[in-house]
N, C-alpha and C positions, 0 to 999 in steps of 0.2 A: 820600734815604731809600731805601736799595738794599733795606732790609728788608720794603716795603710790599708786601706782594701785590697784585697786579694782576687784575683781574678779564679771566677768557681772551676775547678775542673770537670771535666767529661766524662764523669761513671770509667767504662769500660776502654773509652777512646783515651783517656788521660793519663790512667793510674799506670805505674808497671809492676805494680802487686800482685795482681791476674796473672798474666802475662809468665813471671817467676815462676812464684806456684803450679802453674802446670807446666812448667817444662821439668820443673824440679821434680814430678810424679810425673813425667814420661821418664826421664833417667833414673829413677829410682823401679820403675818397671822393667826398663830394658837392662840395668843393672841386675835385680833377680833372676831376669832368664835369663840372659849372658853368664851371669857364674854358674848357675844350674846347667846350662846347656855345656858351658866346658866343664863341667868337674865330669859329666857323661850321668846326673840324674841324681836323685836326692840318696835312693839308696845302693852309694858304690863306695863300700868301707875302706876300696885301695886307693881311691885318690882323696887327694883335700881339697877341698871349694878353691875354684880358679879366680881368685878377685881381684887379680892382675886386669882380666879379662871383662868384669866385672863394671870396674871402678873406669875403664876405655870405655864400655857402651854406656856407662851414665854420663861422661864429657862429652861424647858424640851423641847423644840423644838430647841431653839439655842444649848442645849448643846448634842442633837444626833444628830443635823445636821454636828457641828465638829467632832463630832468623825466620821461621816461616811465619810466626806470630809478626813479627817485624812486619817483615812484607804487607800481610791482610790488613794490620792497623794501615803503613801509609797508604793503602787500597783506595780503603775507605776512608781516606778524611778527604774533606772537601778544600779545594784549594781557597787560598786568602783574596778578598776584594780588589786588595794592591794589585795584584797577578792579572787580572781582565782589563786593568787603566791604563791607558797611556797607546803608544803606538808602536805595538807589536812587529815583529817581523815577519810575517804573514799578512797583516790588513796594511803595511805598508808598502810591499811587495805586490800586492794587489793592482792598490792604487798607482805605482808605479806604471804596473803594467801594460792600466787602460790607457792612462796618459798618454806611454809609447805607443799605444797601438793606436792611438787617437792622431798626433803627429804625426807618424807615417802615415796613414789616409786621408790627413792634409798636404803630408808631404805628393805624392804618389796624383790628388785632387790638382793641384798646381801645377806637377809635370806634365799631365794630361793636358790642363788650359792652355799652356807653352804651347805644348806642340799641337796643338788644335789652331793658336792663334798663329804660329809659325807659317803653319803648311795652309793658313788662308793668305796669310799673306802671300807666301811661295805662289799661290793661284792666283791670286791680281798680278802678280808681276809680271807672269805667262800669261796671262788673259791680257793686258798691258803691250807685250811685245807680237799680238798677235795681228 
């Protein structure tokens, strides 16, 4: 389908070409020193290059460098229009809220009139029997 538009990607936010690439030269860094630093230094003729040691700091270096690249990309992206429509649970929760607390000082308004209109009556009755 050559005729389909393609939705453009976002430079830096889109690609994960970036993203590779330098994780791929963080572990190839931390793999240099890592064998260097266990063989004990470039010039020590009794041991051999440690790249046991080596080829583990370039897996653990490539794969916290993605995640933390991870992280910063969903950081930074801005969430979708969909995400802010409709009725949250939060502004529903809200409005619930008022409502209740509207009710009860209706409710609360009307037990007062009772008993205001109760305890007048109670005073004719006695004013009545006097």
């Amino acid at each position: 389908m050559p005729d389909s538009p393609k939705k453009p990607r976002g430079g830096f936010k889109g690609g994960i070409k970036i993203p590779l690439v330098f994780s791929f030269v963080v572990g190839l860094i931390a793999f240099v020193v890592a064998t260097v630093v266990g063989t004990g230094g470039l010039n020590n003729p009794d041991h051999p290059l440690r790249l046991d040691i080596g080829l583990i700091a370039f897996g653990v270096g490539v794969a916290a460098t993605l995640v933390v690249v991870a992280l910063l990309q969903l950081t930074g992206r801005e969430n979708p229009d969909h995400i802010s429509e409709g009725s949250g649970i939060n502004r529903s929760s809200e409005e619930l809220h008022r409502a209740a607390i509207a009710r009860a000082r209706e409710r609360m308004r009307r037990e007062r009139a009772e008993a205001e209109a109760a305890e007048q009556s109670s005073d004719e009755t006695s004013s009545e029997e006097r």
